[in-house]
C-alpha positions as a printed NumPy array, in Angstrom:
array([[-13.079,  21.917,  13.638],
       [ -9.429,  21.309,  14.082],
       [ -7.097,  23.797,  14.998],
       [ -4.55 ,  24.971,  12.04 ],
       [ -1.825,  23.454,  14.621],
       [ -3.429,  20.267,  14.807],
       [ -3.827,  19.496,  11.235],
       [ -0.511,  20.674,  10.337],
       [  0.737,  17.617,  13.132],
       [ -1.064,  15.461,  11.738],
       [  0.189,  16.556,   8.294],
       [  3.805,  15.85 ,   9.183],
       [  2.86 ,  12.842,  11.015],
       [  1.398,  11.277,   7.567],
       [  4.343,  12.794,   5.249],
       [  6.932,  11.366,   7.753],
       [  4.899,   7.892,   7.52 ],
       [  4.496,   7.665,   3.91 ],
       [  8.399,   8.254,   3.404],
       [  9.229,   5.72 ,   5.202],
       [  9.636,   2.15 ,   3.365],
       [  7.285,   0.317,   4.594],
       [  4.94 ,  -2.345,   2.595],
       [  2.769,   0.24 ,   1.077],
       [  5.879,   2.208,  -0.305],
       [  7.912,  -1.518,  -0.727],
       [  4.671,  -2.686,  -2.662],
       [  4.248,  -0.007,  -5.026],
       [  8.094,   0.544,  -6.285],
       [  8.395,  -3.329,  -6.697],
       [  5.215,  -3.369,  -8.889],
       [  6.46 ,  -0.666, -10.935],
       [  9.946,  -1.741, -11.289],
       [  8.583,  -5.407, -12.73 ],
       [  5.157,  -4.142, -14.358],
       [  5.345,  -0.716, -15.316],
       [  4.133,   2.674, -14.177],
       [  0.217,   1.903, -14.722],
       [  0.365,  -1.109, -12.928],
       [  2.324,   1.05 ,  -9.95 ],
       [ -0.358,   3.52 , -10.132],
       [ -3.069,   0.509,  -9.656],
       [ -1.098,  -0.816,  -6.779],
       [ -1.157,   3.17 ,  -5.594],
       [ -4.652,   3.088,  -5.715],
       [ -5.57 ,   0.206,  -3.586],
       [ -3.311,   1.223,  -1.113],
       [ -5.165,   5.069,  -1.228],
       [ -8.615,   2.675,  -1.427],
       [ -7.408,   0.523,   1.479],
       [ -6.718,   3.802,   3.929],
       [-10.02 ,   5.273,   2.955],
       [-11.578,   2.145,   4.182],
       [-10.191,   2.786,   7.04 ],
       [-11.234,   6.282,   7.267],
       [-14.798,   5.248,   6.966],
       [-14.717,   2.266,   9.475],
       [-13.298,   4.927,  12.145],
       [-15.439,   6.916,  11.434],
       [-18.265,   4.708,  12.448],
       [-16.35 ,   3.277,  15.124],
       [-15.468,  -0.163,  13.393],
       [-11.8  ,   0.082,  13.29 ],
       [-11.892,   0.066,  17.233],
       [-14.241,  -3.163,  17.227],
       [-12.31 ,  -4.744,  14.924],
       [ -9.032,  -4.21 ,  16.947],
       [-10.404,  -5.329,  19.971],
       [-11.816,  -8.65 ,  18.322],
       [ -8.919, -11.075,  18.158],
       [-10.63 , -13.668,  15.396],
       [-11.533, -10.672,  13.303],
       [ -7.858,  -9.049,  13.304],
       [ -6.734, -12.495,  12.93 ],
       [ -8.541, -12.883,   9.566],
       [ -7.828,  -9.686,   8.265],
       [ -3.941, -10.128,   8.702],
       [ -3.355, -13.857,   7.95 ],
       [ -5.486, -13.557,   4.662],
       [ -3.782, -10.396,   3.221],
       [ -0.385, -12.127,   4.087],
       [ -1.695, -15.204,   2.342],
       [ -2.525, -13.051,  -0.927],
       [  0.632, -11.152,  -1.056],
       [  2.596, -14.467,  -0.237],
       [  1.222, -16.112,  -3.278],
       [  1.691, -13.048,  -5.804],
       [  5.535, -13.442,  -4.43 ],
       [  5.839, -16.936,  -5.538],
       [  4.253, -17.005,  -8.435],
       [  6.898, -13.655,  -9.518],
       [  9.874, -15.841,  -8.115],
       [  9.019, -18.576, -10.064],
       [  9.136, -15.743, -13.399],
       [ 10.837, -17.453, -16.307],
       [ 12.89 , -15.902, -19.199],
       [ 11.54 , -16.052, -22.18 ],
       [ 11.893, -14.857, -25.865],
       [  8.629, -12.651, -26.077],
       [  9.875, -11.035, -22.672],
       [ 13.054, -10.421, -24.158],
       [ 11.257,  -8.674, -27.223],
       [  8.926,  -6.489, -24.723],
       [  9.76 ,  -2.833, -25.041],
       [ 10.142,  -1.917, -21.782],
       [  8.439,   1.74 , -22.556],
       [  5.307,   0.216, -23.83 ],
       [  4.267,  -1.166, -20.479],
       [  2.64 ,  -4.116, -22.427],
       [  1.786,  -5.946, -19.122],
       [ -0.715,  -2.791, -18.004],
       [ -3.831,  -4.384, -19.521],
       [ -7.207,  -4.269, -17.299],
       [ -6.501,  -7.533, -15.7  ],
       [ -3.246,  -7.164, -14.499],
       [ -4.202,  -3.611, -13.041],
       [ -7.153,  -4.991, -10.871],
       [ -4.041,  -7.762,  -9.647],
       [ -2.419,  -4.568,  -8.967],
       [ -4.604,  -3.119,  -7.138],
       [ -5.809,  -5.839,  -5.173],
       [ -2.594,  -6.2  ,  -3.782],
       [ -2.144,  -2.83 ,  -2.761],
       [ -5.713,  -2.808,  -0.994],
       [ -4.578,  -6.271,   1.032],
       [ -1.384,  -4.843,   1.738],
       [ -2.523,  -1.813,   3.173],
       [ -5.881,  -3.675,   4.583],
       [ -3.671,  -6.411,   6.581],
       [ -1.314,  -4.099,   7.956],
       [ -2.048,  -4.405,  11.948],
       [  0.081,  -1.26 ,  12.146],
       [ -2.743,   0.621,   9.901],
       [ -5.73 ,  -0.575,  11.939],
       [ -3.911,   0.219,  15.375],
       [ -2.797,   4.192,  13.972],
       [ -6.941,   4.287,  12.471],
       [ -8.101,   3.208,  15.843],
       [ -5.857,   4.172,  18.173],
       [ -3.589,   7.124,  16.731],
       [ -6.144,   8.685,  14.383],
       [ -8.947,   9.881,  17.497],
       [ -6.108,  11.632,  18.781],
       [ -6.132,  14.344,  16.386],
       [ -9.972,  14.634,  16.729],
       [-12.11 ,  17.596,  18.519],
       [-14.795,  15.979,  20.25 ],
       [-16.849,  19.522,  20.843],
       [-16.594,  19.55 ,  16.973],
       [-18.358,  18.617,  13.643],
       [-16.489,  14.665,  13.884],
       [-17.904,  14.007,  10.255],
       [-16.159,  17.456,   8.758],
       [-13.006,  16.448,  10.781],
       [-12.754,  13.418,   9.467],
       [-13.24 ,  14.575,   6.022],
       [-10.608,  17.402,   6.152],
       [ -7.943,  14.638,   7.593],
       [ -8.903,  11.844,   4.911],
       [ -7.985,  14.619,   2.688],
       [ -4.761,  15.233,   4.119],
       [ -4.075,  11.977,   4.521],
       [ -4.815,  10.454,   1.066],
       [ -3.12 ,  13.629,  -0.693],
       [  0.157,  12.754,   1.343],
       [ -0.322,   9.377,  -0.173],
       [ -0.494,   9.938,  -3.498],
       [  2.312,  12.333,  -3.286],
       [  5.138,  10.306,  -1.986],
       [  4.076,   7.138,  -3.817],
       [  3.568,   9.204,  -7.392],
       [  7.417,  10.367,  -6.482],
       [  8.095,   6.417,  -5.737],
       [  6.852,   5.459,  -9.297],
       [  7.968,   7.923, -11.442],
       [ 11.5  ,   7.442,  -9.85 ],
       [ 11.27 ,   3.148, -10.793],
       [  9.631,   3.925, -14.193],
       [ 12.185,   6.25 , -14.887],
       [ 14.915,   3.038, -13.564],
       [ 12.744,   0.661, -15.494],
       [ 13.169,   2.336, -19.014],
       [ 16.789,   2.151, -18.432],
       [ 19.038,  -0.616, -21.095],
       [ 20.023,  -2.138, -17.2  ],
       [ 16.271,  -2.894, -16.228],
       [ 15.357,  -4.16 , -19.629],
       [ 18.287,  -6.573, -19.653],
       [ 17.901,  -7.629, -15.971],
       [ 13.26 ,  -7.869, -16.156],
       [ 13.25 , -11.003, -15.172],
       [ 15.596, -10.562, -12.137],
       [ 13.726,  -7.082, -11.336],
       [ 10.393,  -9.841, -11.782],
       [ 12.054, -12.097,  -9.158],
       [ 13.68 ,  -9.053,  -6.615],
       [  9.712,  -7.933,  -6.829],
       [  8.463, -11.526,  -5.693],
       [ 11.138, -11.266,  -2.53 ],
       [ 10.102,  -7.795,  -2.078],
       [  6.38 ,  -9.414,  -1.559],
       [  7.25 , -12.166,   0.389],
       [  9.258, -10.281,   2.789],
       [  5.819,  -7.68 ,   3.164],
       [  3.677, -11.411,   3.657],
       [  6.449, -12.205,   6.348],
       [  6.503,  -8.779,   7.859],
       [  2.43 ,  -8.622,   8.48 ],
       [  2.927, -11.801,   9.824],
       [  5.652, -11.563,  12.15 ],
       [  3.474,  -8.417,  13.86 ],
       [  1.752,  -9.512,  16.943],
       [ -2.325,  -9.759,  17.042],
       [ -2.394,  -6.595,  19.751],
       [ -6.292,  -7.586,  20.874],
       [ -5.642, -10.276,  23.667]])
């Protein structure tokens, strides 16, 4: 097993990470600024689904193949940035209308079963298409690994760290842009928010994009 040390590293390492605004934090306060704090939480959970994908394919050694295959990285990162591309149009192109002008913002009417699975679709590419995620699962992750140890219970014991660190900081993300989204300002301004979101997407799509394929 880990040493106490070790996991507390790799504790900081994912608190430090999951502060930072990157897509999955970017993702998750955009979709609860324009849908609500159910739809965050889907978009929460596909990003916490997407990393636990991840945990498993390390585990068995796939994350390493699949940074080391150049079609198969290609893809996984050109099809995520496709997805999250076309959810940002398609919010950019949000009209106003009277029955969003009615909406009580509180009621979170746009949280119905369909739009959460959107939700959390989006997180899971996100997080999925990220090259930075698959080079820290196949490349960053082993590092905090005992070899003379039980690999399976190590792995375990970080997935746990990691995914509570997760849901921590983006929980703190969405009950800080529900709270902004109940506000008179966000009700007045929901289709702008709708719109902001959309760039907010597009500029993730453009970010995964702009990273460089590291298998050569």
């Amino acid at each position: 097993m880990a040493h106490a040390a070790t996991l507390l590293t790799f504790a900081l390492l994912e608190l430090t990470l999951c502060l930072v605004p990157g897509p999955a934090v970017l993702l998750t306060v955009s979709t609860a600024l324009r849908r609500g704090s159910a739809r965050g939480a889907a978009a929460m959970a596909g990003i916490i689904a997407g990393n636990t994908l991840y945990f498993a394919l390390s585990a068995l050694g796939v994350a390493a193949v699949v940074l080391a295959s150049y079609r198969v990285f290609a893809v996984v990162k050109w099809t995520g940035a496709a997805y999250l591309a076309f959810l940002g149009v398609r919010a950019l192109l949000a009209r106003e209308s009277p029955s969003r002008e009615a909406e009580p913002v509180e009621a979170d009417v746009s949280a119905g079963p369909g739009s959460r699975v959107t939700a959390f679709a989006s997180g899971f590419f996100t997080q999925v298409a990220n090259p930075k995620a698959i080079v820290f699962f196949a490349a960053v992750l082993p590092q905090f690994l005992d070899p003379r140890g039980n690999l399976a219970l190590q792995m375990i014991v970080l997935a746990a760290i990691s995914q509570f660190a997760e849901f921590a900081v983006l929980s703190g993300y969405i009950v800080a842009a529900a709270s902004l989204r109940r506000s008179g300002a966000a009700t007045r301004a929901a289709v702008w928010i709708e719109r902001a979101g959309g760039a907010v997407l597009l500029a993730i799509a453009a970010r995964i994009a702009r990273e460089p394929l590291v298998a050569r």
